[in-house]
MOPAC internal coordinates of N, CA, C and O (Angstrom, degrees):
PM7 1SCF
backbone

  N    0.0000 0     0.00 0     0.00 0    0    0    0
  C    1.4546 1     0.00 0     0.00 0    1    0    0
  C    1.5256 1   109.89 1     0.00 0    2    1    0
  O    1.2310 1   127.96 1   -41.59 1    3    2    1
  N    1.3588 1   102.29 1   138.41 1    3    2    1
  C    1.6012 1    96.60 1   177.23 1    5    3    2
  C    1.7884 1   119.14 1  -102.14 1    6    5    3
  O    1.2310 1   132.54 1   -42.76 1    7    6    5
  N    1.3686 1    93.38 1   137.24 1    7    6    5
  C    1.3186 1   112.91 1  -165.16 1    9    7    6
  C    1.3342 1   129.09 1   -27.09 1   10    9    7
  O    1.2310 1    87.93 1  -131.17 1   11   10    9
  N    0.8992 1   169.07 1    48.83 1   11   10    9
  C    1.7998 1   161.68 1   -93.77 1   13   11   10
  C    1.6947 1   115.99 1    23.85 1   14   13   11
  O    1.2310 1   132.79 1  -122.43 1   15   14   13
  N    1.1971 1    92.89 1    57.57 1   15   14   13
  C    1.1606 1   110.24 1  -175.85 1   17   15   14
  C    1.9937 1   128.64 1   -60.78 1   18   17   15
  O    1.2310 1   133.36 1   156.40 1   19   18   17
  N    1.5694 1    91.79 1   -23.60 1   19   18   17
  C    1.9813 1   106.17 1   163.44 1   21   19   18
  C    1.2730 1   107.80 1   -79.53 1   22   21   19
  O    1.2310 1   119.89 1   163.98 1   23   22   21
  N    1.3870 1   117.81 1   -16.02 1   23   22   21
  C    1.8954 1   101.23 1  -163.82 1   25   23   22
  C    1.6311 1    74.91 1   -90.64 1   26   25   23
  O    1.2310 1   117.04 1   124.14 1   27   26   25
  N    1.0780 1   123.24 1   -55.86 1   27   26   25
  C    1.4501 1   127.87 1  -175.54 1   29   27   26
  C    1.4552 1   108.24 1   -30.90 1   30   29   27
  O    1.2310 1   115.93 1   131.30 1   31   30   29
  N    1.3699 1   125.33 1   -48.70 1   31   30   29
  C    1.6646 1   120.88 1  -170.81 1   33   31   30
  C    1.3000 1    91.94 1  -100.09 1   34   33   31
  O    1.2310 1   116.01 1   169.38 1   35   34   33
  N    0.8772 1   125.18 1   -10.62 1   35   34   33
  C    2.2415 1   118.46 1   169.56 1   37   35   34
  C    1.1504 1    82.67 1   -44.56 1   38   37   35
  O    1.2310 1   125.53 1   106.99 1   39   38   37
  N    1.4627 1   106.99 1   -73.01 1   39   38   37
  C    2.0693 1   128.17 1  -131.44 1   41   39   38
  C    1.6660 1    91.04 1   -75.51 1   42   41   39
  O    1.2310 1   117.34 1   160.62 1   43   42   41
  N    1.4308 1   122.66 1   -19.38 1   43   42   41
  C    1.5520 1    99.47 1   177.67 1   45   43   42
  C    1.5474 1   120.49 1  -107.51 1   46   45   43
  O    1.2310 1   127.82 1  -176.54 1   47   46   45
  N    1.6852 1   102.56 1     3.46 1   47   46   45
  C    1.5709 1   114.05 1   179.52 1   49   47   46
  C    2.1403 1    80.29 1   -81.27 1   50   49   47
  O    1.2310 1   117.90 1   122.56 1   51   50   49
  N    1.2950 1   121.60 1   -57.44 1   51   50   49
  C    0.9083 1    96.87 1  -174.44 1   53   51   50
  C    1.5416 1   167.38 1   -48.35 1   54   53   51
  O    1.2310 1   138.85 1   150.59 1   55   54   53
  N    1.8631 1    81.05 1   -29.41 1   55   54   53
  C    1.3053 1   115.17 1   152.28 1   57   55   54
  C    1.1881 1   121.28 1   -50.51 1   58   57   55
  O    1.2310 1   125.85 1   111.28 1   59   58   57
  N    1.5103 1   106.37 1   -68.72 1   59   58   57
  C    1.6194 1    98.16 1  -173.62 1   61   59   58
  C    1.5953 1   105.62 1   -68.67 1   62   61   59
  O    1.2310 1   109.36 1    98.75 1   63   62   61
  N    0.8685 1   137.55 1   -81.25 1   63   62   61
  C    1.8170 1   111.08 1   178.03 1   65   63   62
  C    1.8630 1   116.69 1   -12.02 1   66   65   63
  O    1.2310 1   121.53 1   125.22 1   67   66   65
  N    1.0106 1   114.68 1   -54.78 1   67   66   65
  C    1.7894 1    88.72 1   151.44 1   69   67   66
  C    1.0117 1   132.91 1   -45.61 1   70   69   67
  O    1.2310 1   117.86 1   106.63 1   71   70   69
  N    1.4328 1   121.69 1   -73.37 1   71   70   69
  C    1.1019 1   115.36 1  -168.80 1   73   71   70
  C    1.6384 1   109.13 1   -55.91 1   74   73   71
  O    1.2310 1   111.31 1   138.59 1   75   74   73
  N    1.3716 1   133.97 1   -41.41 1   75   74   73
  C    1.4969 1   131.68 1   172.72 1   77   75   74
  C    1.2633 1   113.18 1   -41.51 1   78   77   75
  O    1.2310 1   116.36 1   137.49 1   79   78   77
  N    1.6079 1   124.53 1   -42.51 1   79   78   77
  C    1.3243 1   129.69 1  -179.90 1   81   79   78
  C    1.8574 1   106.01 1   -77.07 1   82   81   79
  O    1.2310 1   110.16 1   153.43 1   83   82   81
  N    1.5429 1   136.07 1   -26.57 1   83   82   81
  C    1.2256 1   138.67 1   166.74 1   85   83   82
  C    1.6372 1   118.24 1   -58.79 1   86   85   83
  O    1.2310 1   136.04 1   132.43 1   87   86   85
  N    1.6099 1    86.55 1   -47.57 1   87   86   85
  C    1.8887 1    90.47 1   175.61 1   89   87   86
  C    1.4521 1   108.65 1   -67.85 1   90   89   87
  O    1.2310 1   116.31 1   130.75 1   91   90   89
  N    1.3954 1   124.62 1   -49.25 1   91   90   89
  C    1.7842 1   109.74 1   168.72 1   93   91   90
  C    0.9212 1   132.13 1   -40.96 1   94   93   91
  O    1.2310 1   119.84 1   141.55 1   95   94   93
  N    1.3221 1   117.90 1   -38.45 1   95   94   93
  C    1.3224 1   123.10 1  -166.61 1   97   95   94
  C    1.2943 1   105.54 1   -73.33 1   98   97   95
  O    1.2310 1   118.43 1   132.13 1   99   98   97
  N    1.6040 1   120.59 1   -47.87 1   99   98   97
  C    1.7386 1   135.62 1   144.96 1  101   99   98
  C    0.9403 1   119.89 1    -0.90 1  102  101   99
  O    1.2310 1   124.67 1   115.98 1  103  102  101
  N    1.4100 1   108.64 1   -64.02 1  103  102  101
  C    1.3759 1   123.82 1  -156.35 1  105  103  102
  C    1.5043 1    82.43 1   -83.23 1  106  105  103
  O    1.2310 1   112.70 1   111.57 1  107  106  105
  N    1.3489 1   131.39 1   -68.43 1  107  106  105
  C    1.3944 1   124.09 1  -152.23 1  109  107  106
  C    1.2788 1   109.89 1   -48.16 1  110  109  107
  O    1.2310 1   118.45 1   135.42 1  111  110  109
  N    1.3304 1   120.55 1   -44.58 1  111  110  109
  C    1.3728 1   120.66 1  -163.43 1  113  111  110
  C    1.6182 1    97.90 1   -64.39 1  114  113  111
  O    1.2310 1   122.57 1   135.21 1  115  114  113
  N    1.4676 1   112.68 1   -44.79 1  115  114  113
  C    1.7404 1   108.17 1  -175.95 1  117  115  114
  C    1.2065 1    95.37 1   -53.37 1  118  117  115
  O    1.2310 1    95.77 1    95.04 1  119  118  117
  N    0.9417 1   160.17 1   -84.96 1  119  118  117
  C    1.3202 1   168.55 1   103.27 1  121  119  118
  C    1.4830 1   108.05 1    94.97 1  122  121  119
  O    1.2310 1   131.44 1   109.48 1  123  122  121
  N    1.3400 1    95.52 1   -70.52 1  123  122  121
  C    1.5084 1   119.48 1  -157.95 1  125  123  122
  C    1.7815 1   100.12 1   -94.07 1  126  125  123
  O    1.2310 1   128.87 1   161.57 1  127  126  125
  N    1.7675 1   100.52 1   -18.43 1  127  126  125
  C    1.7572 1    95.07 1   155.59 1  129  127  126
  C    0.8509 1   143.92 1   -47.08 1  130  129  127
  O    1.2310 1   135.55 1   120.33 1  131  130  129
  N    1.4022 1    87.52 1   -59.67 1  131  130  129
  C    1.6132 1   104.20 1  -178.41 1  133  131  130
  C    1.6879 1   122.59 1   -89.97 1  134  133  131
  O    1.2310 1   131.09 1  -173.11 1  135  134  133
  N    0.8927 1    96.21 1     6.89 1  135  134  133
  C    1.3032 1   111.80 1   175.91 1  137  135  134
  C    1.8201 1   114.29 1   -74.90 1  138  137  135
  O    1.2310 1   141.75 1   122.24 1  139  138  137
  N    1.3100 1    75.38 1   -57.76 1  139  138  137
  C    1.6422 1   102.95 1   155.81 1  141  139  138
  C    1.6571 1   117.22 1   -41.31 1  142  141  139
  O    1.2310 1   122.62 1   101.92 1  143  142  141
  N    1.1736 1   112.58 1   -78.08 1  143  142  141
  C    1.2069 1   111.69 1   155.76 1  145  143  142
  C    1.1967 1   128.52 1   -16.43 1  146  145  143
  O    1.2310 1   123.30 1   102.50 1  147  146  145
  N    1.4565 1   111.27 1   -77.50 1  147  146  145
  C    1.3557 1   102.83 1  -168.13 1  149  147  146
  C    1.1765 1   143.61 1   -69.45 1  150  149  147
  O    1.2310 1   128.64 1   164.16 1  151  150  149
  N    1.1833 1   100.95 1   -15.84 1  151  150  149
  C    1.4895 1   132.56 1   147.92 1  153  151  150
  C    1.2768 1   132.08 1   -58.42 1  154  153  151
  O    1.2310 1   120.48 1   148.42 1  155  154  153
  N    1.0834 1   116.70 1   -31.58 1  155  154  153
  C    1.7860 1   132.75 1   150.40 1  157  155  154
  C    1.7625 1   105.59 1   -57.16 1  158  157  155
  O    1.2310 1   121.37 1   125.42 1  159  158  157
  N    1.2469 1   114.99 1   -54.58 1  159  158  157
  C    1.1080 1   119.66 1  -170.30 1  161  159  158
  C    1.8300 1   109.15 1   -82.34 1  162  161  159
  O    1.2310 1   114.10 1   177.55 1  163  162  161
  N    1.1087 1   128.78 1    -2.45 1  163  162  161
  C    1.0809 1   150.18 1  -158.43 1  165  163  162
  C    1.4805 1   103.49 1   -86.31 1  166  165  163
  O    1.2310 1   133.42 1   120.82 1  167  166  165
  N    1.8075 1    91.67 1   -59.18 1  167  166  165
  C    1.6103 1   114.37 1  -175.31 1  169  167  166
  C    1.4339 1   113.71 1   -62.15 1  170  169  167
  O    1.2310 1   121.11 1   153.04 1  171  170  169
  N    1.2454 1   115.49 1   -26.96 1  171  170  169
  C    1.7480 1   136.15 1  -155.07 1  173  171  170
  C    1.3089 1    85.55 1   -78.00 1  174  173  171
  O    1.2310 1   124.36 1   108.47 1  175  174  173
  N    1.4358 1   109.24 1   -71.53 1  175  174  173
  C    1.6349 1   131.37 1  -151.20 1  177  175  174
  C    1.4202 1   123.02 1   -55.73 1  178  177  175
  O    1.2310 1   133.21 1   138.49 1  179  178  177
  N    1.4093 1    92.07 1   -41.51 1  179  178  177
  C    2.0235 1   110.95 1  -169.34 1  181  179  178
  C    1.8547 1    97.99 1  -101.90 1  182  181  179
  O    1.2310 1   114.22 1   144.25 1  183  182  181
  N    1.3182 1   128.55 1   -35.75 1  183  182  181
  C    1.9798 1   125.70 1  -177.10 1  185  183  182
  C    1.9158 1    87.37 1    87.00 1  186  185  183
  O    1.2310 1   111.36 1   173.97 1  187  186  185
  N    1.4797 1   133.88 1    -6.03 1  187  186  185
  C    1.0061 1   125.01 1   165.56 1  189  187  186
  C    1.5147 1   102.71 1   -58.65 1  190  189  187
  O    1.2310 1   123.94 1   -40.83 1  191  190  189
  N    1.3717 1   110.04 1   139.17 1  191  190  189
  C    1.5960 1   113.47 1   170.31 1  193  191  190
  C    1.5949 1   103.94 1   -94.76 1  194  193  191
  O    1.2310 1   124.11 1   -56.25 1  195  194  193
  N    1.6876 1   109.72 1   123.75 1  195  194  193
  C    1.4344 1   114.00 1   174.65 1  197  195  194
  C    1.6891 1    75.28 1  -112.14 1  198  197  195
  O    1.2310 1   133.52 1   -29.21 1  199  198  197
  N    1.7280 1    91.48 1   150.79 1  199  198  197
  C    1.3208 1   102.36 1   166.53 1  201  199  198
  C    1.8268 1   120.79 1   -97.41 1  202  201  199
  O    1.2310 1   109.15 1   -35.58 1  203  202  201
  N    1.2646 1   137.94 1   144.42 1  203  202  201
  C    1.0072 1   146.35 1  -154.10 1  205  203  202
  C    1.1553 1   120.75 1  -131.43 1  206  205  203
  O    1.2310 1   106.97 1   -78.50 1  207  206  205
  N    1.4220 1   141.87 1   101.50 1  207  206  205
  C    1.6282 1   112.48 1  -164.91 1  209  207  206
  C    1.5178 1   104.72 1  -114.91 1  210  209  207
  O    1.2310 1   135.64 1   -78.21 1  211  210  209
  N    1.3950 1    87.33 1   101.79 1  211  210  209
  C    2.4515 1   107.40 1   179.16 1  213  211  210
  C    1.6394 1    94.54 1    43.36 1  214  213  211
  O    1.2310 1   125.42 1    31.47 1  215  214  213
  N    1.2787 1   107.18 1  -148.53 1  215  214  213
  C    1.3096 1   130.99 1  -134.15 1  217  215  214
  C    1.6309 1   104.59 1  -105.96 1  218  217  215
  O    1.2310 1   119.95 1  -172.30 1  219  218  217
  N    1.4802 1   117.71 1     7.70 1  219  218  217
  C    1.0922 1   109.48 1  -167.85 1  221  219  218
  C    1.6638 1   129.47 1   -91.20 1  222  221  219
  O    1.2310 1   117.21 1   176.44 1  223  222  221
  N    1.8573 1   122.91 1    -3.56 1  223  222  221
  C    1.0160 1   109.78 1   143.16 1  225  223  222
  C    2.0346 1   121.74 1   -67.49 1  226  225  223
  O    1.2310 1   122.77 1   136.17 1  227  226  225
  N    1.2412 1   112.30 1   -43.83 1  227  226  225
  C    1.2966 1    99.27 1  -172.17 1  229  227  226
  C    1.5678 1   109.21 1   -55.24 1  230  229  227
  O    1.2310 1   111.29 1   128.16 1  231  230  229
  N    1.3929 1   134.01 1   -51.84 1  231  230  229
  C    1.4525 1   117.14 1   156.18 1  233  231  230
  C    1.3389 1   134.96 1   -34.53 1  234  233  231
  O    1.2310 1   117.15 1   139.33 1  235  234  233
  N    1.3351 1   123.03 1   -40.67 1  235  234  233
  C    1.0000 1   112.99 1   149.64 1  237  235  234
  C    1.7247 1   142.41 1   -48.18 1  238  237  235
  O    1.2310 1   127.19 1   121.74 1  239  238  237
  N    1.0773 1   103.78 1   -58.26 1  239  238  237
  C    2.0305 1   129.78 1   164.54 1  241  239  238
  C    1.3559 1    87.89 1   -46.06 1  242  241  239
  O    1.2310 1   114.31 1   113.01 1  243  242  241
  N    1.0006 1   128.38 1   -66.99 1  243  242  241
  C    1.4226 1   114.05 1  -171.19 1  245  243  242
  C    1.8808 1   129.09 1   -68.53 1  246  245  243
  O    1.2310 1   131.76 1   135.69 1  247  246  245
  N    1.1454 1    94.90 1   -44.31 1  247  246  245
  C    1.7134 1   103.13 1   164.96 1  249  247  246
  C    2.1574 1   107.39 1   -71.63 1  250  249  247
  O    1.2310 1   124.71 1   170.25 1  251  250  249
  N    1.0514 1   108.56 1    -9.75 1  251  250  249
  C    1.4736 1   103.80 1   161.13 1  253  251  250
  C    1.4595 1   108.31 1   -77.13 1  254  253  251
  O    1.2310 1   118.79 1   129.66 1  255  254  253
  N    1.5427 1   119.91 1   -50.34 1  255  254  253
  C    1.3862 1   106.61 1  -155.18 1  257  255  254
  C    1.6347 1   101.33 1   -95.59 1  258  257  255
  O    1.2310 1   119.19 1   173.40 1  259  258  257
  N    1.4654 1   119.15 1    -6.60 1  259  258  257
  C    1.3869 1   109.83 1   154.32 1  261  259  258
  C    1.5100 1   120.29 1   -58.47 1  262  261  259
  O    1.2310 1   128.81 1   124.49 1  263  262  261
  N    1.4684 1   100.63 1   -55.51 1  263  262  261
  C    1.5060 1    98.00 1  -167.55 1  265  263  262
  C    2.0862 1    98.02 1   -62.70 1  266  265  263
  O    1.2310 1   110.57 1   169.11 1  267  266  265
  N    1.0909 1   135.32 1   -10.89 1  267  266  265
  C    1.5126 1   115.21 1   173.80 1  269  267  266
  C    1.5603 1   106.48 1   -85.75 1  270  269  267
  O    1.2310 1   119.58 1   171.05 1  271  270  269
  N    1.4872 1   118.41 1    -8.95 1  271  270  269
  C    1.1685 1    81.76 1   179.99 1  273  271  270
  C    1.6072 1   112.44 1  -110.34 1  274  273  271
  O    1.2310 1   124.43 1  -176.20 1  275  274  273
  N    1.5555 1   109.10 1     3.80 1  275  274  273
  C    1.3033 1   122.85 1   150.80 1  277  275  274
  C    1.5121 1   110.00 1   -35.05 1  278  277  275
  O    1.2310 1   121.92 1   114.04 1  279  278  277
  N    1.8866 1   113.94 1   -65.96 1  279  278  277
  C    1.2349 1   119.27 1  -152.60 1  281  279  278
  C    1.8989 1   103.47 1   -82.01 1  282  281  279
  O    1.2310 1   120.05 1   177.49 1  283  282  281
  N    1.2479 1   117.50 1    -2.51 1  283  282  281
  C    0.9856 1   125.39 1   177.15 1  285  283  282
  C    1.9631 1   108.87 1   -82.45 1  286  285  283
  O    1.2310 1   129.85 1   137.12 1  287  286  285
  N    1.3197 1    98.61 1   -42.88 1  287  286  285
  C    1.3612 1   104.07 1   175.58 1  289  287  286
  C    2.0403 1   115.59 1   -61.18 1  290  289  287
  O    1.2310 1   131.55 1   138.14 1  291  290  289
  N    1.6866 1    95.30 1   -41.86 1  291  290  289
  C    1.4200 1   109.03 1  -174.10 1  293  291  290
  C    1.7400 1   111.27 1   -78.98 1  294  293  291
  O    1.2310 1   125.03 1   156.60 1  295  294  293
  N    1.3573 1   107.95 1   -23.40 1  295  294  293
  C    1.2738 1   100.12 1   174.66 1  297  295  294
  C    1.5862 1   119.87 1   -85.91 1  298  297  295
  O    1.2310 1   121.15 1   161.66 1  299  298  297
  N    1.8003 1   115.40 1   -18.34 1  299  298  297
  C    1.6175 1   121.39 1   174.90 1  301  299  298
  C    1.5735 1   112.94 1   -68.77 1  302  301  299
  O    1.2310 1   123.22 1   165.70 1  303  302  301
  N    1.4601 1   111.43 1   -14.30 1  303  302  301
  C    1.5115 1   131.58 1  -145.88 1  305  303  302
  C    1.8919 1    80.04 1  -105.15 1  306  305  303
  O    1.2310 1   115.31 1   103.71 1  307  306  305
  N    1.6103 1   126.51 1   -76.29 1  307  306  305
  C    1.0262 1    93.34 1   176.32 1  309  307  306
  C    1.2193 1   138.88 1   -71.49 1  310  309  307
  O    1.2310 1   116.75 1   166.23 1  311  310  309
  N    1.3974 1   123.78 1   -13.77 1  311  310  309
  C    1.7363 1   126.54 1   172.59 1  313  311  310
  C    1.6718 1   112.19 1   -49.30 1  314  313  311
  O    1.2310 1   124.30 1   143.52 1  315  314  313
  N    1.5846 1   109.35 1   -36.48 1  315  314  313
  C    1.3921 1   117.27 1  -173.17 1  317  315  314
  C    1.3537 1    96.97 1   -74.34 1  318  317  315
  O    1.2310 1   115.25 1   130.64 1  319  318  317
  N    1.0955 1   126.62 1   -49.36 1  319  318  317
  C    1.6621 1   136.40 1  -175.96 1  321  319  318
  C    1.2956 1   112.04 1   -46.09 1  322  321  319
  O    1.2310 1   125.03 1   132.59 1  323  322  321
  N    1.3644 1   107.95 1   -47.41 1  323  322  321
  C    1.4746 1   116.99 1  -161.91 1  325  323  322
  C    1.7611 1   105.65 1   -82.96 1  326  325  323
  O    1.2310 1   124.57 1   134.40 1  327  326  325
  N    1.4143 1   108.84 1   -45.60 1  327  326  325
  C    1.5462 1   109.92 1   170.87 1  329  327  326
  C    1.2017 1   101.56 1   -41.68 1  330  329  327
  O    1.2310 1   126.10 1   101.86 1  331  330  329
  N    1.5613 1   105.88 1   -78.14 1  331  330  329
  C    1.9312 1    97.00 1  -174.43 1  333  331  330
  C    1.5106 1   135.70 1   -14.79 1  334  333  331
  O    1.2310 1   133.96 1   124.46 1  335  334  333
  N    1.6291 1    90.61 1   -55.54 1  335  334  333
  C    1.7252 1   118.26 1   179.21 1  337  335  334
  C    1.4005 1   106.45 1   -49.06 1  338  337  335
  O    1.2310 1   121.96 1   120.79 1  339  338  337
  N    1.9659 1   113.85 1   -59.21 1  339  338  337
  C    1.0963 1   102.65 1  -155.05 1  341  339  338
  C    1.8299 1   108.67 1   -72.03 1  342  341  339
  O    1.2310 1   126.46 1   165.26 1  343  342  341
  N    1.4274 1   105.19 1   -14.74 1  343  342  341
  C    1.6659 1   110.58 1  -169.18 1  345  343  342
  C    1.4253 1   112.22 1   -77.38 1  346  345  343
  O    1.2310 1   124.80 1   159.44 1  347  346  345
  N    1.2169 1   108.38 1   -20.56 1  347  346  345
  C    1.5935 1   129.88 1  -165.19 1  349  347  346
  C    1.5981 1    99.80 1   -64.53 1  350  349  347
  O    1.2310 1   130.68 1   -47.03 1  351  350  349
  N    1.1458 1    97.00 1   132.97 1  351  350  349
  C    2.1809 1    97.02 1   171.54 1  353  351  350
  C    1.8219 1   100.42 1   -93.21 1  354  353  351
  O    1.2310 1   124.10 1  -172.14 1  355  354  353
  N    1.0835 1   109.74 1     7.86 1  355  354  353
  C    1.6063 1    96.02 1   163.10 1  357  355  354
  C    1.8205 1   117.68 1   -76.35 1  358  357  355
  O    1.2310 1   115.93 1   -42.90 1  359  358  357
  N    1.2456 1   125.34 1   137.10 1  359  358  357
  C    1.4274 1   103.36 1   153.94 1  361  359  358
  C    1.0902 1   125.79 1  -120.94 1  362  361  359
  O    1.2310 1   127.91 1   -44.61 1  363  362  361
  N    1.8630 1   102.38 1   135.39 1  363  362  361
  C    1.4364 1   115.46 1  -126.58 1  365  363  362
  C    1.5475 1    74.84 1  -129.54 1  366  365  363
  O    1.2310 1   122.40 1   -24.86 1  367  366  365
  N    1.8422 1   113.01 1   155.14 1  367  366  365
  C    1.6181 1   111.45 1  -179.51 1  369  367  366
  C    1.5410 1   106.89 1   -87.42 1  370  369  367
  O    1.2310 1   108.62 1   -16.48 1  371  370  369
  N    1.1125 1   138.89 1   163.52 1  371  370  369
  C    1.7796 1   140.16 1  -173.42 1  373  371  370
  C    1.5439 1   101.22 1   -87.01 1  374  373  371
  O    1.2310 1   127.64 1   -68.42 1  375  374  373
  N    1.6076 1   102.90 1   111.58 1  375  374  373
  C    1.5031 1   107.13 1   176.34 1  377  375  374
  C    1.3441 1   111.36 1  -103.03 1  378  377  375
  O    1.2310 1   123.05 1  -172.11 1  379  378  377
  N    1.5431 1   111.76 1     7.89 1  379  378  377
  C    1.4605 1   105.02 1  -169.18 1  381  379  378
  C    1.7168 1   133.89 1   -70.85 1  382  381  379
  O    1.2310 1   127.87 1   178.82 1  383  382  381
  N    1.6600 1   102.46 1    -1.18 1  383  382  381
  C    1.4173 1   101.25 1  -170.12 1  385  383  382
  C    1.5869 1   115.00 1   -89.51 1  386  385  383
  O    1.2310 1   119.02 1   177.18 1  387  386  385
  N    1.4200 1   119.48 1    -2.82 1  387  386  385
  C    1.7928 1    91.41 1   171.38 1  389  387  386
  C    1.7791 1   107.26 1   -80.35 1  390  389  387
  O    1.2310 1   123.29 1   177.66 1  391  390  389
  N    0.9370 1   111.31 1    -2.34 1  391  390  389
  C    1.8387 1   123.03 1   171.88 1  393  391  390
  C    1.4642 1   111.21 1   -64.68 1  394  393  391
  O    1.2310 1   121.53 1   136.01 1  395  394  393
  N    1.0548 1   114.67 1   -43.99 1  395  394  393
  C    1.4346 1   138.99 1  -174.11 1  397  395  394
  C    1.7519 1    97.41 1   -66.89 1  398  397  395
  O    1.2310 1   133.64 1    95.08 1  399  398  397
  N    1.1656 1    91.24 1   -84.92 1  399  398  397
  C    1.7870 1   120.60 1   176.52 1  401  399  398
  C    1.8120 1   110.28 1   -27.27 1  402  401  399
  O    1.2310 1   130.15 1   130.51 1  403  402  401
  N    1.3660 1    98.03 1   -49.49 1  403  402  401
  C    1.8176 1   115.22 1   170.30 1  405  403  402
  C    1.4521 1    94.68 1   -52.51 1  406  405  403
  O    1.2310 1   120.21 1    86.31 1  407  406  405
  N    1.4358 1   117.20 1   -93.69 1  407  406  405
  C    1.2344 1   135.46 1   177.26 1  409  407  406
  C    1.5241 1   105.73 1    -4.39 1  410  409  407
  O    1.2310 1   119.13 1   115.86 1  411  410  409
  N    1.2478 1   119.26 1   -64.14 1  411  410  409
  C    1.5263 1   134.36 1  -154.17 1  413  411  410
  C    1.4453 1   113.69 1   -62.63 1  414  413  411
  O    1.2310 1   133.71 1   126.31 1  415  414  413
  N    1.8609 1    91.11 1   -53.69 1  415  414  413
  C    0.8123 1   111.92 1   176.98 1  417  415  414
  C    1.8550 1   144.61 1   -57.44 1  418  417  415
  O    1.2310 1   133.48 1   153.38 1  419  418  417
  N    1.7838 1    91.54 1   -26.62 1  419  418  417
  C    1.2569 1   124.89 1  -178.01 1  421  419  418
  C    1.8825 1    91.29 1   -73.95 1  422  421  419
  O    1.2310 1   120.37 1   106.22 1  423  422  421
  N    1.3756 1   116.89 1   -73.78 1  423  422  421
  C    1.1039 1   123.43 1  -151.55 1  425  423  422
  C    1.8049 1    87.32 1   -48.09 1  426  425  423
  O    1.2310 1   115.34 1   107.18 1  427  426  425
  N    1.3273 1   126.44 1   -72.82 1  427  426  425
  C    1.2852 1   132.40 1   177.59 1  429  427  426
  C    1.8604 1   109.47 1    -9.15 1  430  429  427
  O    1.2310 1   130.48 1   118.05 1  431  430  429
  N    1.3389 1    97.39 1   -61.95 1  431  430  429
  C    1.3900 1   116.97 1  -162.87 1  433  431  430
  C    1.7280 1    99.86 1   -50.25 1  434  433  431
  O    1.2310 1   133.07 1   116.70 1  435  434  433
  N    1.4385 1    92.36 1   -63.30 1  435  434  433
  C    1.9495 1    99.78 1   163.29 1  437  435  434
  C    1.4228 1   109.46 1   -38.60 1  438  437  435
  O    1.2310 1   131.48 1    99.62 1  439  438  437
  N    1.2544 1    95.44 1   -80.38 1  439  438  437
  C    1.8809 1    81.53 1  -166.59 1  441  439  438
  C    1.3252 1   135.64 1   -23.60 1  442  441  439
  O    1.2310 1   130.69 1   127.64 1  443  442  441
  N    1.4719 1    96.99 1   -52.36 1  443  442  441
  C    1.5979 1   107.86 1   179.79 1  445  443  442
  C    1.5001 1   120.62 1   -91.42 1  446  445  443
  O    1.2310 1   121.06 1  -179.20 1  447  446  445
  N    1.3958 1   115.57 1     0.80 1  447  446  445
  C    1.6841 1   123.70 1   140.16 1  449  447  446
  C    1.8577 1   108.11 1   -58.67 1  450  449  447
  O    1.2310 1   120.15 1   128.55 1  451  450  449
  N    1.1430 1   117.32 1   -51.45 1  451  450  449
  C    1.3971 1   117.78 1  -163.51 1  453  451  450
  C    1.8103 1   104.87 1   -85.02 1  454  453  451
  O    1.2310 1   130.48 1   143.70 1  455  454  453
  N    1.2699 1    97.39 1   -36.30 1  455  454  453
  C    1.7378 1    91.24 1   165.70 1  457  455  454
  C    1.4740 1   102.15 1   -54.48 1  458  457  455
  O    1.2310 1   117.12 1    93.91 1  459  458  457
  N    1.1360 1   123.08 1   -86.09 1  459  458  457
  C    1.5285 1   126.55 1  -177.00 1  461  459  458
  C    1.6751 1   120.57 1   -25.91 1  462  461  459
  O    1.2310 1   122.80 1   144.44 1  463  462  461
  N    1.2465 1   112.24 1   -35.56 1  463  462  461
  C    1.4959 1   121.49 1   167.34 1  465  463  462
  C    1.4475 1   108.88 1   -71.93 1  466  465  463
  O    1.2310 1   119.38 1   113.07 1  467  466  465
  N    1.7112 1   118.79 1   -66.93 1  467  466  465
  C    1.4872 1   101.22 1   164.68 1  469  467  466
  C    1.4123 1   125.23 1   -27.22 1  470  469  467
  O    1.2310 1   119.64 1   115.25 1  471  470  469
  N    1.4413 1   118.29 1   -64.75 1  471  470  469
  C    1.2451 1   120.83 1  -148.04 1  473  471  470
  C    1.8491 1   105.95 1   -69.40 1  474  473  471
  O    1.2310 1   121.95 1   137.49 1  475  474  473
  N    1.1957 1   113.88 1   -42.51 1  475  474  473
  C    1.6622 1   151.11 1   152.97 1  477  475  474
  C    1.7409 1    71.19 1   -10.37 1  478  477  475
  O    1.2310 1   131.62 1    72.60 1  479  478  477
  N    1.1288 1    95.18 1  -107.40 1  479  478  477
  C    1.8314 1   129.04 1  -168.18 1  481  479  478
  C    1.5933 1   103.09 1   -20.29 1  482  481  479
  O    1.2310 1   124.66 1   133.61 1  483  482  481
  N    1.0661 1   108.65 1   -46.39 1  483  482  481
  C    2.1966 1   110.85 1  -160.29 1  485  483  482
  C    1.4659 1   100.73 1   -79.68 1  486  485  483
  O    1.2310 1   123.05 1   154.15 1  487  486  485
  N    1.4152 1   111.76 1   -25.85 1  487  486  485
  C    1.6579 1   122.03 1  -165.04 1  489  487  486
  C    1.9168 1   103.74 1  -112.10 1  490  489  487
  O    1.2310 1   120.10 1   180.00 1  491  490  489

């Protein structure tokens, strides 16, 4: 049997729910690239005028798939942390939640940057 073996699958169910939430965000930002794109290429192709306003989905697409691979870096950083912790014969109190809280907080922060850009855009 392996040694604390639930804190062990806590700390890696948790992980991967990061990382699942890093690859979306990935994906979204590709997403919203090429979207971009094609729509650039859209305008070229057909002499239909789509309207476009500057550069601000591709900043976006791109500050999406930075910030996943930020959270990809921050979530390997605490999984490693936390193994240690749980193997460790010290007992040590759980400091892990302003990491969490950041995290949360960040993705949040996005959203409602990109709501505001949607909504910006339709109106």
């Amino acid at each position: 049997m392996i040694d604390n073996f639930r804190d062990h699958a806590a700390n890696e169910r948790t992980y991967l729910a990061w990382i699942r939430t890093a690859i979306a965000l990935m994906a979204f930002g590709f997403v919203i690239e090429k979207f971009d794109l094609f729509l650039r290429y859209l305008t070229t192709a057909t002499n239909v005028h789509i309207h476009i306003s500057g550069q601000h989905a591709k900043g976006a697409g791109l500050m999406l798939i930075a910030a996943g691979l930020v959270l990809v870096a921050l979530a390997t950083w605490g999984f490693l942390r936390n193994r240690r912790l749980i193997d460790g014969a010290d007992h040590l109190i759980y400091q892990g939640t302003w990491i969490n809280l950041a995290l949360g907080g960040t993705v949040a922060t996005m959203g409602a940057v990109l709501m505001v850009y949607v909504a910006w855009a339709v109106l």
